[in-house]
N, C-alpha and C positions, 0 to 999 in steps of 0.2 A: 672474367675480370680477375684483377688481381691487386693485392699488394707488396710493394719488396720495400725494406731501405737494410741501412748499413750500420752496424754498431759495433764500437771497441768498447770491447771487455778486458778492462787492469789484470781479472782475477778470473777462474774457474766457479761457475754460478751457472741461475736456472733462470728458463724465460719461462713463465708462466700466461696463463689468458682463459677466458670465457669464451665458448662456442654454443652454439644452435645449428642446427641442420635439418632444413626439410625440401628435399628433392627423392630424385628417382631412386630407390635401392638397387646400389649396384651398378647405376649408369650413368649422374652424377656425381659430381664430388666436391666439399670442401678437402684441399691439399693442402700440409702445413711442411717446408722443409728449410734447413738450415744449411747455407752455405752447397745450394745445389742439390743436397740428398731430402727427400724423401723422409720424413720421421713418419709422419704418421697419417690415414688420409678417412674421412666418416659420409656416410650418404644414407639417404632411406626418411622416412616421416615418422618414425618413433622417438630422436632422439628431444632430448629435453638442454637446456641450460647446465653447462659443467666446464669444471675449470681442469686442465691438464698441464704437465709442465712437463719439460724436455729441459735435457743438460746441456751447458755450452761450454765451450773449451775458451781460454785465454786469447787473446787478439781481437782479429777484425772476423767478426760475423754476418753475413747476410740473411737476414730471416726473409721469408716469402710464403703469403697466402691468395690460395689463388682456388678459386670459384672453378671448374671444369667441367662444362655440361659435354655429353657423349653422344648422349642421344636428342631425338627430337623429340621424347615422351617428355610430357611434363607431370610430376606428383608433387603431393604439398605444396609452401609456397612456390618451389624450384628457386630454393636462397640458401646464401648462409651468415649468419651473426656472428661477429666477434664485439666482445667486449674486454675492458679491466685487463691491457696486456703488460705486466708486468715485464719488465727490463733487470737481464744479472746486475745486482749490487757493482757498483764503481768503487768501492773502498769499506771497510767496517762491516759491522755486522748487520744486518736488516732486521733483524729479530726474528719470534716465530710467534704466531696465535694462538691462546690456550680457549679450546670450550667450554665452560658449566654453565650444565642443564639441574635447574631447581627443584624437578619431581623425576622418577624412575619408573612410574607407572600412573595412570588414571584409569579411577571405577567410577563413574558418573553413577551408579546404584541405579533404582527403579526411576523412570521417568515416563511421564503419562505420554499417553502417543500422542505426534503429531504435539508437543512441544517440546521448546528449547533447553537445556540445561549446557551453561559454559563454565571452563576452569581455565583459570591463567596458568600460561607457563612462561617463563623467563631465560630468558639466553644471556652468558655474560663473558666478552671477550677478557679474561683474565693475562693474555698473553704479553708480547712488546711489541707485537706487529698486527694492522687489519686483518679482520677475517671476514670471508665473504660465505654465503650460502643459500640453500634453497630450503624451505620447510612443504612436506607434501603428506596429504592424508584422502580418505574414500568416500564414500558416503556409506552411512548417511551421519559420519561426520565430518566438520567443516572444521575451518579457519576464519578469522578477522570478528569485526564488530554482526551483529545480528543484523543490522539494514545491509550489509553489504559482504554476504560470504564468499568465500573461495575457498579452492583446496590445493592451494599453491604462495604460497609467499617467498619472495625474495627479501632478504637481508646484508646488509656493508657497515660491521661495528668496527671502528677504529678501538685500539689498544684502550684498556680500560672501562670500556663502553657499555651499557646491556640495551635487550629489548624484550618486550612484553607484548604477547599475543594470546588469543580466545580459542581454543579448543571448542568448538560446538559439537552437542550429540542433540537429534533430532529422530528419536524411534519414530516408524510410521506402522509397526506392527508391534503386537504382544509378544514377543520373543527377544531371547537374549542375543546381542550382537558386540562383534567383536573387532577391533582393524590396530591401529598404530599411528603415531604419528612421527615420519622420519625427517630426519634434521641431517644433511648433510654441512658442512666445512671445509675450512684448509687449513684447520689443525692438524698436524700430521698422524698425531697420535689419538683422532675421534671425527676420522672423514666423513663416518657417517654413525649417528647415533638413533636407533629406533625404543621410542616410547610406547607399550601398551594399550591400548585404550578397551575399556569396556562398559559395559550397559545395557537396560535391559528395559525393553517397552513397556507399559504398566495401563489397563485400562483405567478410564476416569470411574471412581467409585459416587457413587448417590452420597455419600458423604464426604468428600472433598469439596475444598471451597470453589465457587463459584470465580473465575479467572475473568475478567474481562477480553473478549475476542477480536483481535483485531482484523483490517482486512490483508491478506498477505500471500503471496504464492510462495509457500515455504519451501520446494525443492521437491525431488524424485526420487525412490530408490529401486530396484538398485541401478546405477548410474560409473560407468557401464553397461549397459544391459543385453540381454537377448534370451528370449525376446520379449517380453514385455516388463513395463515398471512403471510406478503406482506415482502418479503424482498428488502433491497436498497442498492444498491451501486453505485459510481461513476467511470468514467473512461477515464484520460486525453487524452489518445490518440485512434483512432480505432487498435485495439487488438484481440485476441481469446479469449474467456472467457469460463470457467467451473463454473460450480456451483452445488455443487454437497450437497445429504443430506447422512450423517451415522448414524446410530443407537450408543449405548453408547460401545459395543464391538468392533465397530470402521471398521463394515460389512456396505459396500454402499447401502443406500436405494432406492434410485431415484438418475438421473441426469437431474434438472430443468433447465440448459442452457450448451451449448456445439459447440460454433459459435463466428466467429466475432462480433462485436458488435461496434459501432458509438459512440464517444467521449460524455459524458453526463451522465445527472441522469437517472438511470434506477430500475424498479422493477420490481419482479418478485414473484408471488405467490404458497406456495405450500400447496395442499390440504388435506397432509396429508393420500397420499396413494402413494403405493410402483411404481417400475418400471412396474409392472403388475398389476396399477391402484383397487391394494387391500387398504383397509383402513388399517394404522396400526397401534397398540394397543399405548397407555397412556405412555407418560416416556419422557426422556430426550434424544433430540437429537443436532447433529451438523449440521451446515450448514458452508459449506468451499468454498471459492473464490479463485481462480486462475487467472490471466491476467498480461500476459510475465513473468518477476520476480515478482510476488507480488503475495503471498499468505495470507491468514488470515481465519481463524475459530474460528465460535461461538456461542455460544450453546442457545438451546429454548427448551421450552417446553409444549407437547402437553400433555392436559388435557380432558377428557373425562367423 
């Protein structure tokens, strides 16, 4: 599949766009060319949301994107996404986007395991023209509000604009941990900006206050994993608990708990082999929490 059209360009300018790509490595292809050639062509299941730009020359253009499966294997979805396709300027200046990032590093200090501790940080397009971008981090810190994390955000601030986001650190061990949180752009001059992050697990001491517990399947680390990683969840009242792992067709691989269980924080690890303690292969799976009404799944992934 493909798409072509045609564009006059007054002026010498850049066509810019967002892609995605998950097919075959190497026998697939997203193909992007201008006026017949070839610029530049991406395939394989690793790659993520990015925006790239190519030069164009004054006149009449034809840009053309086009899908080219090669083979009959199929990997990933076997697609490609384009978004945000930017067109050379017809006259004047289009402007450029400026980044500021409001902190240069975070130490979230001691925090008791197996709870939350969040800090804002703020993005603000200072420039004359939108900016787009992707914000990404590890476990076992997160992004967004605490009912709803991820380790992935997208952003689009038009000139003048900011936005504000939650850095979560969630230790699941007594020990010190360390990641980043990166911020890419199309600022030219801050395409990508990496933030520190640090902290450090802290057992519950017999004199700290008493926290009220909620029920909650707080996440996994480490995530990536291989081969094994420690899931956490809490639980306000003693209940029945499931906790179950699916493969990505949404076929149950194991059932790692399936019992009452005692009000508190609790982990539970899994290693990464099936209900008949087979090992099982590389990919993405779920892990899902049950206890009374309260469900919640979510996803990790084993790497080999």
């Amino acid at each position: 599949s493909s798409i072509s059209l045609s564009y006059e360009s007054p002026q010498e300018g850049d066509i810019s766009f967002w892609k995605k790509v998950s097919s075959e490595l190497n026998g697939d292809f997203l193909k992007f060319y201008i006026n017949g050639i070839l610029q530049y062509q991406w395939s394989g299941t690793s790659d993520v949301w990015s925006q790239v730009t190519f030069p164009v020359t004054a006149g009449t253009n034809i840009f053309k994107w086009e899908y080219l499966k090669n083979s009959t294997t199929s990997q990933g979805s076997d697609c490609a996404w384009l978004d945000d396709i930017v067109f050379p300027a017809t006259g004047g200046q289009t402007g450029v986007p400026v980044c500021v990032i409001d902190v240069q590093d975070i130490n979230f200090g001691q925090v008791t395991t197996n709870t939350f501790a969040s800090r804002e940080i703020t993005i603000s397009n200072t420039g004359t023209a939108s900016m787009l971008g992707t914000i990404t981090t590890e476990a076992p810190f997160s992004l967004g509000e605490l009912s709803m994390t991820t380790q992935i955000l997208n952003y689009i601030l038009l000139a003048g604009q900011t936005f504000s986001f939650n850095v979560n650190f969630l230790p699941l061990q007594n020990i010190a941990y360390s990641g980043s949180v990166n911020i890419s752009s199309d600022d030219p001059n801050a395409l990508v900006n990496s933030i520190p992050l640090s902290g450090t697990g802290k057992p519950v001491a017999n004199e700290d206050p008493v926290v009220t517990t909620i029920t909650a399947l707080k996440g996994c680390y480490p995530n990536p994993f291989n081969p094994s990683t420690a899931i956490s969840f809490s639980l306000k009242e003693n209940t029945k608990v499931e906790l179950l792992i699916y493969n990505i067709l949404g076929q149950k691989v194991k059932t790692l708990v399936n019992k009452p269980l005692e009000p508190g924080e609790h982990t539970v690890t899994w290693d990464g082999t099936d209900s008949n303690n087979r090992s099982v292969s590389s990919g993405i799976y779920f892990y899902k929490m049950k206890a009374g009404n309260y469900t919640e799944t979510k996803k990790m992934v084993l790497k080999k």
